[in-house]
C-alpha positions as CSV (number, residue, x, y, z in Angstrom):
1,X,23.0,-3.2,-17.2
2,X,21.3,-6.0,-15.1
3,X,22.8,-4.4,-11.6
4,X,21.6,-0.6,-12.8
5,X,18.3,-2.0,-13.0
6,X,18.2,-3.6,-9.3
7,X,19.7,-0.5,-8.1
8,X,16.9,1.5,-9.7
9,X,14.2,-0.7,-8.5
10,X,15.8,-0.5,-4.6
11,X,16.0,3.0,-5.3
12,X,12.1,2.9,-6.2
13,X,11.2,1.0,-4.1
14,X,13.2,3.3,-1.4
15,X,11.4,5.6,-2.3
16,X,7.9,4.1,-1.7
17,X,8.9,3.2,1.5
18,X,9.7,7.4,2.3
19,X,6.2,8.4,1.4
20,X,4.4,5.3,3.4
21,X,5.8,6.7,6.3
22,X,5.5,9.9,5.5
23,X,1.6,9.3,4.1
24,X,1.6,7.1,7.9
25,X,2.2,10.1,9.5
26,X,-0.1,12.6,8.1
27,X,-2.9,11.1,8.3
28,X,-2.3,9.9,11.7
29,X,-4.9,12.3,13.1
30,X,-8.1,11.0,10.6
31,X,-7.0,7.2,10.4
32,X,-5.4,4.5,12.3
33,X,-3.1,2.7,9.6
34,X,-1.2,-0.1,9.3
35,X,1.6,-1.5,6.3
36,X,1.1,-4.5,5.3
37,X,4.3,-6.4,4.7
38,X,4.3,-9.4,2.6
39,X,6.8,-12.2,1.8
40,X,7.7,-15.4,0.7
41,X,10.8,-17.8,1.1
42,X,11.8,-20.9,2.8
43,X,12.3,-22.5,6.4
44,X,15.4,-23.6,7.6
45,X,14.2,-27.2,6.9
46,X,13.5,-26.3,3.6
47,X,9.8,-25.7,3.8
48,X,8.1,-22.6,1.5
49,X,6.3,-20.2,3.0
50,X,4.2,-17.4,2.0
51,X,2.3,-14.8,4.4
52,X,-0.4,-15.2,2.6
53,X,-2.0,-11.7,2.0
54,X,-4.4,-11.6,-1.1
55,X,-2.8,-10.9,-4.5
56,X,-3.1,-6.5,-4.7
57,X,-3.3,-5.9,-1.5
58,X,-3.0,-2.5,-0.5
59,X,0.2,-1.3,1.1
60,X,-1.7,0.5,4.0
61,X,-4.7,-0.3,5.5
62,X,-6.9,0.6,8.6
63,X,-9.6,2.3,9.7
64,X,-11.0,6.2,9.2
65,X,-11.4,7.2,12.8
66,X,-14.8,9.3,12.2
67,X,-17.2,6.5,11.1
68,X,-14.9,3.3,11.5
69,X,-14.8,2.7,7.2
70,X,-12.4,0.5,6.0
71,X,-9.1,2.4,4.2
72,X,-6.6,0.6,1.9
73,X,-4.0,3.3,0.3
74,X,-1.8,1.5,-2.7
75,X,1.6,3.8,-2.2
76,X,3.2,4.8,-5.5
77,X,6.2,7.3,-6.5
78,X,5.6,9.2,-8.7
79,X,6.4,7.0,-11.9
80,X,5.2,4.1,-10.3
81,X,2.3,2.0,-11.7
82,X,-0.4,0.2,-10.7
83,X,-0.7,-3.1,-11.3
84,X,-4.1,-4.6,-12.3
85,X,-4.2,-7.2,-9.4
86,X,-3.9,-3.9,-7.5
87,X,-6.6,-2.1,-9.1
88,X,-9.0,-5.2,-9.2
89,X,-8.3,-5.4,-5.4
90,X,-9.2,-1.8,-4.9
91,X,-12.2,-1.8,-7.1
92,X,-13.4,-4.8,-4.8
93,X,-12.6,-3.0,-1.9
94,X,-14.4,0.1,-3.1
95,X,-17.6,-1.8,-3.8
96,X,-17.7,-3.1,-0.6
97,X,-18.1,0.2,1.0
98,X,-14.2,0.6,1.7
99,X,-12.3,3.9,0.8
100,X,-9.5,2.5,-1.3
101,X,-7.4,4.1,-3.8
102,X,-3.8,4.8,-5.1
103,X,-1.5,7.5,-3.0
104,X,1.8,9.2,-4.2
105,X,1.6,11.7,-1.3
106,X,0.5,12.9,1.6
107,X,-2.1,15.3,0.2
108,X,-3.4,12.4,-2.3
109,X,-4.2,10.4,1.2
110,X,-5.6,13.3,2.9
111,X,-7.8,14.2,-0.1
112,X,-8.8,10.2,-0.6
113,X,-9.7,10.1,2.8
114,X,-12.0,13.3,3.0
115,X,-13.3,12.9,-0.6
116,X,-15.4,9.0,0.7
């Protein structure tokens, strides 16, 4: 039961990873993204390390090429959820004058960054 469970979380996770790129893509045109990739783990020597991104942040971020605005996309599946550390970091974001939201598609993305 324990290895169905990773397998359906790589699967997920797969998955998330299909429509960042794909979300990366279509908006290419309206906004210059980037995906933030995050980690943690130890040195050869031993050391920890962490990349040190803030708690919820967004999967995407960059900037809205008509006005220069801030953009932070959280990428979901379908079935995925939001975690509050993510929403608390979008709703910080998005009272700072940022266009932030959650994305499970190209169209969401497209509509979040027109609808600011």
């Amino acid at each position: 039961m324990r290895v169905e469970c990773g397998e359906l979380r790589v699967e997920r996770k797969n998955e998330e990873h299909k429509i960042m790129n794909e979300i990366r893509l279509g908006v290419a045109d309206e906004c210059v993204t980037f995906r933030a990739n995050v980690g943690k783990g130890y040195t050869k020597d031993g050391r920890y390390f962490d990349t040190g991104l803030p708690v919820g942040f967004s999967d995407l971020f960059g900037v809205r090429k008509s006005d220069g605005r801030a953009v932070f996309i959280e990428v979901k599946t379908a079935k995925g959820r939001v975690s509050e550390n993510q929403k608390n970091f979008i709703n910080a974001m998005q009272e700072n004058n940022a266009i932030a939201g959650v994305c499970r598609s190209v169209d969401d993305a497209k509509n979040l960054l027109k609808g600011e």
